[in-house]
C-alpha positions in Angstrom: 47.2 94.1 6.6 45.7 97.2 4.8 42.3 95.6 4.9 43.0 95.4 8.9 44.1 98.7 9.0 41.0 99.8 6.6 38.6 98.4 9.2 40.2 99.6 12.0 40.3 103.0 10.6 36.2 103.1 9.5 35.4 101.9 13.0 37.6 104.9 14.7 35.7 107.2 12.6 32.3 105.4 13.4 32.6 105.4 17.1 33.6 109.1 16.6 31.0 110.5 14.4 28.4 108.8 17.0 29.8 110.9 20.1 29.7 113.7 17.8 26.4 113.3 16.2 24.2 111.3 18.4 23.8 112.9 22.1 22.2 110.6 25.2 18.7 112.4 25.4 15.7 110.7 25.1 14.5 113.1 22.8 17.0 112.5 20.5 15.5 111.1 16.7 18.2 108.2 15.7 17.7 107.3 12.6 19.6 103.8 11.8 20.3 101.3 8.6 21.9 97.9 9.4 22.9 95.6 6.3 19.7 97.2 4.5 17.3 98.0 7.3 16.3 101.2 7.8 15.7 102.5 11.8 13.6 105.3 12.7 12.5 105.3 16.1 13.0 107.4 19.2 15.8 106.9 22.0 16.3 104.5 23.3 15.9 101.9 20.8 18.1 99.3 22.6 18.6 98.5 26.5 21.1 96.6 28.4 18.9 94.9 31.7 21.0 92.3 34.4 20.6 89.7 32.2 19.3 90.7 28.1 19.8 92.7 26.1 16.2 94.3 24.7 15.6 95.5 21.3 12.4 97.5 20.8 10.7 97.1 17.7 8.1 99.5 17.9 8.5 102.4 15.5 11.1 101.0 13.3 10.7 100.9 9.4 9.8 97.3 8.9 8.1 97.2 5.0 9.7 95.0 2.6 12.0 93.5 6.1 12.1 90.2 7.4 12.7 88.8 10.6 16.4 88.2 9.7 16.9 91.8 8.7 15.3 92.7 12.2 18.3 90.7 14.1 21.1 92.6 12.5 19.3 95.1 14.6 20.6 93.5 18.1 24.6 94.1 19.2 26.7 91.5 19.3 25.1 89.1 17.3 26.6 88.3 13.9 23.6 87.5 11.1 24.8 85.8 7.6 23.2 83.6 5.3 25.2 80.4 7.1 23.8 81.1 10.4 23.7 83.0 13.5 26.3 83.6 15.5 27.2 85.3 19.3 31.3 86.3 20.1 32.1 83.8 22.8 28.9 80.9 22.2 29.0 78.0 20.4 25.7 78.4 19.4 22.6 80.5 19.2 19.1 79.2 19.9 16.6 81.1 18.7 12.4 81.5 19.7 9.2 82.8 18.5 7.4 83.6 21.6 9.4 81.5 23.4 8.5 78.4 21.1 12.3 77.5 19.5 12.6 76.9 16.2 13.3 73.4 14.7 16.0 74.9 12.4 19.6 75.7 12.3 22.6 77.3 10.4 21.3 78.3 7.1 18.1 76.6 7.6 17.1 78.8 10.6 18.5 81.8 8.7 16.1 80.9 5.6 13.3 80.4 8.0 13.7 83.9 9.8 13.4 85.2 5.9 10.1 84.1 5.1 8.9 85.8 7.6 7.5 89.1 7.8 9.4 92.3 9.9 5.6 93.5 10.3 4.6 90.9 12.6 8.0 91.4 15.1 7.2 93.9 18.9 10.9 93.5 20.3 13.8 90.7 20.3 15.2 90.1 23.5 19.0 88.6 23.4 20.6 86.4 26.2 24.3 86.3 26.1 24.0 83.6 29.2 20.7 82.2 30.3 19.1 81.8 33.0 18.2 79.1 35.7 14.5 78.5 34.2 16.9 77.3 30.5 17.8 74.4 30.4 21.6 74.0 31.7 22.8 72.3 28.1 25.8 74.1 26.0 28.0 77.1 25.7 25.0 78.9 24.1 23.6 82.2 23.8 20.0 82.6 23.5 17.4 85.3 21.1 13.6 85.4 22.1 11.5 87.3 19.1 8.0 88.7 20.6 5.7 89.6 17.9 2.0 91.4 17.9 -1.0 90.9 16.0 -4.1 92.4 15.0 -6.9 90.4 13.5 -7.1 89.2 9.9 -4.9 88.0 7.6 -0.8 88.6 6.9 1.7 86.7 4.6 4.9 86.8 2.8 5.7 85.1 -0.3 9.8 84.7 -1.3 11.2 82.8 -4.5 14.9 83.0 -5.1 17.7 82.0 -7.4 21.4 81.1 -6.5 24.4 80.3 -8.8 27.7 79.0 -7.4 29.4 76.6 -9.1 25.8 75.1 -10.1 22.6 76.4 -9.7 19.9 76.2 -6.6 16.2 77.3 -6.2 14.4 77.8 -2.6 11.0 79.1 -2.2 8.7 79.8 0.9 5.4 80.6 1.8 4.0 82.2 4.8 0.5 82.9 6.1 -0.8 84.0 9.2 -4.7 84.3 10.3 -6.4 85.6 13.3 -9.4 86.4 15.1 -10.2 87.2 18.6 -10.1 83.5 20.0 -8.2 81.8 17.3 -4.5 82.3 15.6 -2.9 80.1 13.1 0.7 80.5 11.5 2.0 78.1 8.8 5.3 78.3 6.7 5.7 75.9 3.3 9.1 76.3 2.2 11.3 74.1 -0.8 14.8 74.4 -1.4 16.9 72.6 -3.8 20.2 73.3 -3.3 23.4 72.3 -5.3 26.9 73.4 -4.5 30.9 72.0 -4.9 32.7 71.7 -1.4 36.7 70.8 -1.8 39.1 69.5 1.0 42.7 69.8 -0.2 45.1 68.4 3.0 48.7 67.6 3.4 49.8 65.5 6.3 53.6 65.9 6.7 54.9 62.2 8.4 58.5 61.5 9.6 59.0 59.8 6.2 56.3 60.6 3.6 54.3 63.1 2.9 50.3 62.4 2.2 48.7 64.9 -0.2 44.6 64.5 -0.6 42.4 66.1 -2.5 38.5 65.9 -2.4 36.0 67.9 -4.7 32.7 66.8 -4.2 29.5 67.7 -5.6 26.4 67.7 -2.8 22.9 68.5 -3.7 20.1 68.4 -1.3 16.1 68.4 -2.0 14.0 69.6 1.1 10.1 70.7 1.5 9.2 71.5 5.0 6.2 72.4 6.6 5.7 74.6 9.9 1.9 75.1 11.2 1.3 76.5 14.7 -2.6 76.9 15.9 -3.5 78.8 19.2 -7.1 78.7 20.6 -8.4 81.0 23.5 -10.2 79.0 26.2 -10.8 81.5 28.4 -10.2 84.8 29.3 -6.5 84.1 30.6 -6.1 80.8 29.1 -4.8 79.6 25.9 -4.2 76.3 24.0 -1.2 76.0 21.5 -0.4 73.1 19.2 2.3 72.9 17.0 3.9 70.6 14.1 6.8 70.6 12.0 7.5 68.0 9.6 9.6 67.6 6.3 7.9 66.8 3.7 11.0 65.5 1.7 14.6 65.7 3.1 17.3 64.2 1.2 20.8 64.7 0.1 23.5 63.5 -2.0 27.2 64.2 -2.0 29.2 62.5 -4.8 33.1 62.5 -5.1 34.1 64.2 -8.1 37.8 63.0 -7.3 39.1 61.5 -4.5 42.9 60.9 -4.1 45.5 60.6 -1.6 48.9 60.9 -2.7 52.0 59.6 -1.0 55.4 61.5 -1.6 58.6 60.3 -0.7 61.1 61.9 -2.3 58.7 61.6 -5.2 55.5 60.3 -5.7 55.5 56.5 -4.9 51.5 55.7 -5.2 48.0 57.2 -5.1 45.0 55.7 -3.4 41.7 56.2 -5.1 38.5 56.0 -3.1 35.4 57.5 -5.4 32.1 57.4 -3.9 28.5 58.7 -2.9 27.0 59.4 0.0 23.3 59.6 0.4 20.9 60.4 3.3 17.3 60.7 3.9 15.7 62.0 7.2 11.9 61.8 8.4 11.0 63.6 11.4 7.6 65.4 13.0 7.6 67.4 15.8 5.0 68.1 17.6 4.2 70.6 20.7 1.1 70.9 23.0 1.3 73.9 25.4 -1.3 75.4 28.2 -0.8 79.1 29.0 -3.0 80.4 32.1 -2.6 83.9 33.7 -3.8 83.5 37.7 -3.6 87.4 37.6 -1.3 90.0 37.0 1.7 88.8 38.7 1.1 85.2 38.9 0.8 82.7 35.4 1.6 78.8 35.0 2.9 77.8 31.7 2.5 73.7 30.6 4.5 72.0 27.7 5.2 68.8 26.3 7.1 68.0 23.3 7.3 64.8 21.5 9.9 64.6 18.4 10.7 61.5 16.3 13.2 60.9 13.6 14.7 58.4 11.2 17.8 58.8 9.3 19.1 56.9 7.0 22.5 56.7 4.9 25.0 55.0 2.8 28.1 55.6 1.6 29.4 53.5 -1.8 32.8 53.5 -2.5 35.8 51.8 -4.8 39.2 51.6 -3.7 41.9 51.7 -5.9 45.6 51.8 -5.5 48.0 52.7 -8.1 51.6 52.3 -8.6 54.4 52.7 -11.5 54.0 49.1 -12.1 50.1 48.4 -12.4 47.3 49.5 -10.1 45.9 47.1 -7.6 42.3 45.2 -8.6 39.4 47.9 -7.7 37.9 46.8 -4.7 33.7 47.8 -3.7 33.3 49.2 -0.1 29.5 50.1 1.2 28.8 51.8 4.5 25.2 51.4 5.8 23.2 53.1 8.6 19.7 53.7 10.0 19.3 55.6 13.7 15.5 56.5 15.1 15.3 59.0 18.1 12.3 59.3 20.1 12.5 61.9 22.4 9.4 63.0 24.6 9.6 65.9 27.1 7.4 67.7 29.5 8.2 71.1 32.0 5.9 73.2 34.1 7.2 76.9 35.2 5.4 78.9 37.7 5.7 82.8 37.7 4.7 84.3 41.2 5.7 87.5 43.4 6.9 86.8 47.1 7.5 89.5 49.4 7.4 91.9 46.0 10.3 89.6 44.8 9.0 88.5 40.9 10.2 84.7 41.0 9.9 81.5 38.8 9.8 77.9 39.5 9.6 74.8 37.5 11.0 71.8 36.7 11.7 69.1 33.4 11.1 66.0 32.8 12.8 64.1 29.6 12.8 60.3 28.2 15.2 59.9 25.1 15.8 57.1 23.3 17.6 55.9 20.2 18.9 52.9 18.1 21.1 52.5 15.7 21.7 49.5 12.8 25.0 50.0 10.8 26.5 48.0 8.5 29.9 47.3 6.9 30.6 45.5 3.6 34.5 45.1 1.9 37.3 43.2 2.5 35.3 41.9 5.6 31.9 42.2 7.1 31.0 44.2 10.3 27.5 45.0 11.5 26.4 46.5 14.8 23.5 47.7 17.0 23.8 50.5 19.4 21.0 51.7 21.6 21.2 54.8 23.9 18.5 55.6 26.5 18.8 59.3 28.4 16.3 60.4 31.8 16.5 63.7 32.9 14.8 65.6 35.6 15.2 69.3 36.5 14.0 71.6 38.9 14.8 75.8 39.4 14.2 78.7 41.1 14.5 81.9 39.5 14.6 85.5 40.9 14.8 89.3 40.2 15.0 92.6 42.1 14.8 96.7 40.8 15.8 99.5 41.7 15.9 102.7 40.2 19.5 101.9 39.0 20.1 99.1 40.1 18.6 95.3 38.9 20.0 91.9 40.4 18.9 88.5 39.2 19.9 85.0 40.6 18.8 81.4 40.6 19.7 77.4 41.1 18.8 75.0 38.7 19.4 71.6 39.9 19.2 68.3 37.1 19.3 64.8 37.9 20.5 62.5 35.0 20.4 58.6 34.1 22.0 57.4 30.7 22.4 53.5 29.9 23.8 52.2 26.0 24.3 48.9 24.9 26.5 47.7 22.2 26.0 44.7 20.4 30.0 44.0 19.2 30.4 44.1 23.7 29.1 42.4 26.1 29.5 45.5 28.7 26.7 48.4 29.2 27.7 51.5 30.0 25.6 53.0 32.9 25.9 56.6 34.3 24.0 58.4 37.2 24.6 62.2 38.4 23.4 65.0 40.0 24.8 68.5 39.8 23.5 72.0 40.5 23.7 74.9 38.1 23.7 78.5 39.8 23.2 82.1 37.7 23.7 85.7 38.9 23.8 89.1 37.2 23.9 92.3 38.3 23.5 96.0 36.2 23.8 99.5 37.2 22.6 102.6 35.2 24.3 105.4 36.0 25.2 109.0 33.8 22.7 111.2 32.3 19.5 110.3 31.6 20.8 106.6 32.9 22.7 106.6 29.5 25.5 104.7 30.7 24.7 100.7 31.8 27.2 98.0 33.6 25.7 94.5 33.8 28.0 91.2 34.9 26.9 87.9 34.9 28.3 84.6 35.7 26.7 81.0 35.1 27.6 77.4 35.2 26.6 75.2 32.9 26.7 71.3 31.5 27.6 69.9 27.8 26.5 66.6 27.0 27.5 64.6 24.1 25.7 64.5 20.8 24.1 61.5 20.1 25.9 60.5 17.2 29.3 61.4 19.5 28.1 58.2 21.4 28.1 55.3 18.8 31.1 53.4 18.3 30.2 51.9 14.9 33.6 52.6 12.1 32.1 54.6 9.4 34.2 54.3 6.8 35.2 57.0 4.0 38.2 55.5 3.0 39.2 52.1 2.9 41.6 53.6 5.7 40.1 56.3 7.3 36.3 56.0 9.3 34.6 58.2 12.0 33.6 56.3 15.8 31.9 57.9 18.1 32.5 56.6 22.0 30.2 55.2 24.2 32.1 56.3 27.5 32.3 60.0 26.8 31.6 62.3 30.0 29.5 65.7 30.2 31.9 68.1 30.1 31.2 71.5 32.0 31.2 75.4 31.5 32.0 78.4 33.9 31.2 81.6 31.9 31.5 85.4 33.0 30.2 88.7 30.8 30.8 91.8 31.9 29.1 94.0 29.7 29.4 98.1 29.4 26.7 100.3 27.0 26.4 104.0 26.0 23.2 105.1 25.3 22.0 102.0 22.1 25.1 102.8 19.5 27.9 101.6 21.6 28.4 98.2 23.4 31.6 96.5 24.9 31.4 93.1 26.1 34.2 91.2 28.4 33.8 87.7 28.4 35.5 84.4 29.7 34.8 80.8 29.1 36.2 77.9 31.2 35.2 74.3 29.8 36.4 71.6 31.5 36.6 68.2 29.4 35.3 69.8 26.0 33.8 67.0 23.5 34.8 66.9 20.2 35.8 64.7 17.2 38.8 65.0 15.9 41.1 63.7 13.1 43.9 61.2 15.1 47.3 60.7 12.8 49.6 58.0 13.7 53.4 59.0 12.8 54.2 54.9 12.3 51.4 54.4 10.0 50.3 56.6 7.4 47.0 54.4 6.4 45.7 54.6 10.1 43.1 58.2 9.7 41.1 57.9 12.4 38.2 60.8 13.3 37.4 59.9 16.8 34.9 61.4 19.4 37.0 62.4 23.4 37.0 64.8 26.2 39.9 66.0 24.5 40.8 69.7 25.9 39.9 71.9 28.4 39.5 75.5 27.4 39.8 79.2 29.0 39.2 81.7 26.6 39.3 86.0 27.4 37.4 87.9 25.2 36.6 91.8 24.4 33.6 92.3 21.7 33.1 95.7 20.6 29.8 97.1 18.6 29.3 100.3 17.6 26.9 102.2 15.0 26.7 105.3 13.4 25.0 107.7 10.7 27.4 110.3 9.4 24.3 111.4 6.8 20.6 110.5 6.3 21.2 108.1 3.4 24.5 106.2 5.0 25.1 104.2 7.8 27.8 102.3 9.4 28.3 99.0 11.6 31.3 98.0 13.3 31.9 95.0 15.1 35.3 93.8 16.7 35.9 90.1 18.2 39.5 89.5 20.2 40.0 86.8 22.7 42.9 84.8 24.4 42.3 80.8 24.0 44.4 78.5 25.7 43.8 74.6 24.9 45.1 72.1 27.0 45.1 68.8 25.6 43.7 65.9 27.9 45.6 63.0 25.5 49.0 62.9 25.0 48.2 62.7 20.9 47.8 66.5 20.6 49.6 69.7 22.0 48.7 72.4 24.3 47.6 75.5 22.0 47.1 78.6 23.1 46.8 82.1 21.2 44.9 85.3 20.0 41.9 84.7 18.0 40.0 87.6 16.6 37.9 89.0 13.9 36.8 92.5 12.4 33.1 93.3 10.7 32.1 96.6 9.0 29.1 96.8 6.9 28.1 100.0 5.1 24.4 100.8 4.5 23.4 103.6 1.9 19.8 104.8 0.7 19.8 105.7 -2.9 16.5 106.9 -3.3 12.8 106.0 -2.0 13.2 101.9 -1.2 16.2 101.6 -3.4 19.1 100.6 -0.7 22.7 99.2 -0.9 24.9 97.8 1.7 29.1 96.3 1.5 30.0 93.8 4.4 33.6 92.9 4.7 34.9 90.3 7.6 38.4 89.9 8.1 39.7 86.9 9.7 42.5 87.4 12.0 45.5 85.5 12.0 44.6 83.2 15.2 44.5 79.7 17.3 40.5 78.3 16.9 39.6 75.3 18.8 42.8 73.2 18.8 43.8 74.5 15.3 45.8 77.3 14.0 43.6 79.8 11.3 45.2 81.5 8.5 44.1 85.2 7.1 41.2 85.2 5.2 38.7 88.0 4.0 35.1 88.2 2.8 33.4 90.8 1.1 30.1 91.0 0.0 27.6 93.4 -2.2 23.6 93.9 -1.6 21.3 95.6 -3.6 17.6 95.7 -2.9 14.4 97.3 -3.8 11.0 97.4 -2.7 7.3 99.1 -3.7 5.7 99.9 -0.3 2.4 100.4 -2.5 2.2 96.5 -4.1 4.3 95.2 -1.4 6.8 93.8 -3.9 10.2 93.2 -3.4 13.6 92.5 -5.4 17.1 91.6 -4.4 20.6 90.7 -5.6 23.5 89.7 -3.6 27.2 89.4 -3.8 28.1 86.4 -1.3 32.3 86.0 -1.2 33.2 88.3 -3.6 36.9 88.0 -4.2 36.5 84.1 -2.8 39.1 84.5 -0.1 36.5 83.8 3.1 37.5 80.6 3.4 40.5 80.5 6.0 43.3 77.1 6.5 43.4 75.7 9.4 46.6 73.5 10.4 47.4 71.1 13.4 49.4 68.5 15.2 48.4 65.0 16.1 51.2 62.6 17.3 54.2 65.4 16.3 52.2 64.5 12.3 51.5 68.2 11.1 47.8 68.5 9.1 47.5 71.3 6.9 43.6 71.4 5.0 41.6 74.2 3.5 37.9 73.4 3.2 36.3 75.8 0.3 32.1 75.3 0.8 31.1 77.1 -2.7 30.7 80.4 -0.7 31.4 82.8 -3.5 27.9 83.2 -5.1 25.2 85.4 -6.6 21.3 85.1 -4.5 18.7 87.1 -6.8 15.4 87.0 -4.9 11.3 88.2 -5.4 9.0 88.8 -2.2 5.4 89.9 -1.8 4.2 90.5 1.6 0.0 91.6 2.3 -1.8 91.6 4.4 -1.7 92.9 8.5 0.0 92.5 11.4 -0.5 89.7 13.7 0.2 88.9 17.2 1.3 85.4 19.4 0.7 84.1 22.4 3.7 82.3 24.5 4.5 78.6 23.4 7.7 77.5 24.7 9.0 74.7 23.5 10.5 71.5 26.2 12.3 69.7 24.2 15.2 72.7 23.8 18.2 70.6 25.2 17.7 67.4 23.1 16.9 68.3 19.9 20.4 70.8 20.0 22.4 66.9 20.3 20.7 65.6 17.4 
């Protein structure tokens, strides 16, 4: 609670010494830091339109920044080394010139690092997209526009982390351009090592089930990232792009593995060591025609084709032991191999119609995948599962100014076909529908100098089921517990509203709600009558409404310190569809504050600390939990050389438990991921800046499922 009240207290005074200190003029000089990166530019640095939310670049302090430092920049996204993360979405997608990265999580984080703040003109953030998106997932959306000028430009990172074991990543990025011709490659390695633990208790009528699960996982990737644009003509250009891994493999090997069963003592304990192991092979690769007809009318062409193997295996023993002898150890193997091919092609056509900018377009999408998994132990199982998806689109899109005023609204209308087959049934599962997906926003400047802006939007939207949601296959991790997917899951759908309020680029408030009808998950199913049954199980299991308020806010009490606030507080209800779970419903919130100070000449600091509000999340009940973490950083503007050391976790109290009901059996489980670590890293950038041409990607909805 004196954390809370800490936080709560630093963001008063924030939000007060920015009335005081920083007045809506546009002649005003703000000068900002945010987790290490420094802001000069003049008002207004960030603007709230119908629909986005534009951060302008142009200006700012970028040497010895990356592209990641240049998000923390935007309000109401959330930047950490795990990911990127919006109040209110389940996911963030983000773009280089429209082109979406291949990466996610920590991956996408890692690949926004390697490259150069020099290169970046404005990032453009999408709380709710638009008709010309596609309609796929509760997601928010960031579009990074960069610039150019001819010649060369790169960045160079190596960097050391300790946890409980030690990791080494490295990246390398060039850029090249001339007048017709632009090529951008990224090389990156990472071998990572860390320990995750799951510690549960499962509280049945008669017995009580203690498990406890450290596991060492390591993984070994090389990826590489090449994108080549070619001027045809004088509004034409030609883009190719491919991304590939060069090795991607990963090993997770129980340290222990026990599950404990209590009576009014303990009667016996069920041993299951193993290893998992995985290796996944995929290219991507893009082919996109850009033409500008003139000023106000362009056609933009893409196709996308990705393909990707996985492969895994689990080996395990299974062991029970009692007070009188253990049982004989038993050898379980889990096996699995599952290729996508997905192939995708979209046209959008930007025209103005009685001065009305619009844009029209339309999808097409072919996905296919199959699966062979196998099942060795007490008996033998195998199975082949094969899942083909169509999908056609087609939107209109369009957008009207005023001197205050700026509405936006379109109709997005996608037709979909999905067929799987099952080899362990004889039935096929065949689905056909149509639906339509409207969007609307409206904002309003008003105030002095327009420094006050009111935007609301409202969109519907679809979520389909992951692919590996879909496969009904028992993957085993115990002899008792396995994961299965289901072939008959239905696309669940979204109704979300923002309404979103901003004073001149240091304060923002956001109001949000979320409807999802028939949410998808998978989700750990107890059976009071049978302790052995632990079944993880893919359902439309709830429907959600969720009420939200996210505040931002930024200030500079001095030159040389800074301060970030941002505040997350919503309503959740949680209404379960089976009769298994209960009805949830709650306040879930959270509280971020990050302080930035400059030392001396490209010497900088910054403290973050989260706090994790007591709260319902998704079906579960969250505990307190707090994370606090140190950064220190330097860099030589002259040589272009950089060094930095970071804090991640500090006190190792991040990690919140979680607790639920399934079938009146209370599950309590805290999941620790290694997050209390120590990241020293080296960077050289060189080199000059570079611009890109648009390259969007088509493939945006599929690959999110993979």
């Amino acid at each position: 609670m004196k954390k809370l009240i800490f936080c709560l207290s630093i963001a008063l005074v924030a939000i007060g010494a920015a009335a005081q200190e920083v007045q809506p003029s546009d002649s005003t000089i703000v000068r900002e830091q945010i987790d290490s990166v420094t802001v000069s530019a003049r008002r207004k640095t960030v603007n709230l339109r119908s629909d986005r939310l534009v951060v302008s670049l142009d200006g700012i302090e970028k040497d010895g920044k990356n592209a990641a430092d240049m998000l923390k920049l935007a309000p109401s996204l959330t930047v950490s080394n795990s990911g990127i993360s919006m109040a209110g979405r389940d996911k963030v997608l983000v773009y280089i010139d429209n082109r979406q990265l291949v990466y996610s999580g920590a991956e996408l984080v890692s690949y926004l690092s390697s490259m150069p703040a020099g290169k970046l003109k404005k990032i453009t953030v999408m709380s709710m997209p638009s008709s010309g998106q596609d309609a796929e997932g509760n997601i928010a959306v960031v579009r990074i526009t960069t610039s150019h000028r001819d010649g060369w430009f790169g960045m160079l990172n190596a960097s050391y982390g300790l946890n409980s074991y030690s990791s080494y990543m490295g990246s390398a990025y060039l850029s090249y351009g001339t007048g017709r011709f632009q090529m951008d490659g990224r090389l990156s390695y990472d071998d990572l090592k860390s320990k995750n633990v799951t510690d549960s208790k499962a509280f049945y009528p008669a017995t009580t089930v203690s498990t406890y699960n450290p596991r060492a996982v390591s993984s070994l990737g090389a990826d590489l990232d090449l994108t080549m644009r070619y001027k045809a003509g004088e509004r034409t250009w030609l883009t190719l792009t491919l991304a590939a891994p060069l090795v991607d493999r990963s090993e997770t090997k129980d340290i222990e593995n026990r599950a404990e069963y209590y009576s009014t003592r303990l009667d016996s304990c069920l041993v299951s060591d193993g290893i998992y192991r995985s290796r996944r092979g995929q290219f991507n690769s893009g082919l996109y025609l850009d033409h500008e007809f003139s000023e106000y009318a362009s056609l933009s062409f893409k196709a996308n084709y990705l393909r990707r193997q996985d492969e895994n295996t689990r080996d395990f023993i299974s062991v029970m032991e009692h007070e009188d002898g253990d049982s004989p150890e038993e050898h379980y193997e889990t096996a699995g191999k599952t290729r996508y091919d997905i192939l995708t092609a979209s046209a959008d056509l930007q025209f103005d119609l009685w001065g009305i900018p619009f844009t029209a377009g339309g999808k097409l999408s072919h996905i296919k995948t199959g699966s062979d998994d196998k099942y060795t132990g007490t008996v033998e199982q195998s199975n082949r599962f094969d899942y083909t998806e169509n999908i056609g689109a087609v939107y209109l899109q369009g957008e009207k100014y005023w001197r205050h005023v700026q509405l936006s609204a379109g109709l997005r209308a996608e037709f979909s076909g999905t067929e799987n087959a099952n080899s362990e049934m004889p039935e096929t599962y065949r689905r056909r529908y149509a639906n339509l997906f409207p969007s609307a926003s409206a904002m309003y400047r008003f105030g002095k100098d327009d420094s006050h802006s009111l935007s609301l939007q409202y969109s519907r939207r679809i979520g389909r089921p992951a692919y590996r949601y879909l496969n009904p296959f028992k993957k085993y991790q115990t002899k008792y517990s396995y994961t299965s997917g289901n072939p008959d899951l239905s696309p669940s759908f979204y109704n979300l509203v923002d309404l979103s309020y901003m004073y001149g680029d240091f304060l923002m408030i956001r109001g949000y709600y979320n409807g999802n009808t028939g949410k998808i998950g998978s989700l750990v199913n107890l059976d009071k009558s049978d302790t052995d049954k632990i079944i993880e199980y893919a359902d439309n299991y709830l429907d959600v409404h969720s009420f939200g308020i996210n505040l931002y806010a930024i200030a500079n009490p001095a030159k040389w310190y800074s301060i970030v606030f941002q505040g997350d507080v919503s309503y959740d209800r949680y209404l379960s569809r089976v009769e298994r779970f209960q009805d949830v419903s709650g306040f879930c919130g959270s509280l971020w504050l990050q302080q930035n100070f400059n030392i001396l000449d490209g010497l900088q600091a910054s403290i973050s600390a989260v706090d994790y509000l007591p709260s319902v999340s998704d079906y579960r009940r969250r505990e307190h939990a707090f994370g606090l973490d140190l950064k220190l950083e330097y860099y030589h503007r002259k040589t272009g050389l950089g060094i930095s050391a970071e804090l991640t976790d500090l006190l190792g109290t991040a990690e919140p438990r979680y607790s639920y009901v399934s079938d009146g059996v209370k599950l309590e489980y805290d999941n620790h991921y290694d997050s209390r670590s120590l990241m020293i890293s080296l960077s050289w950038s060189f080199g000059t800046r570079q611009r890109q041409r648009p390259a969007r990607a088509s493939n945006t909805e599929e690959r999110s499922r993979l």
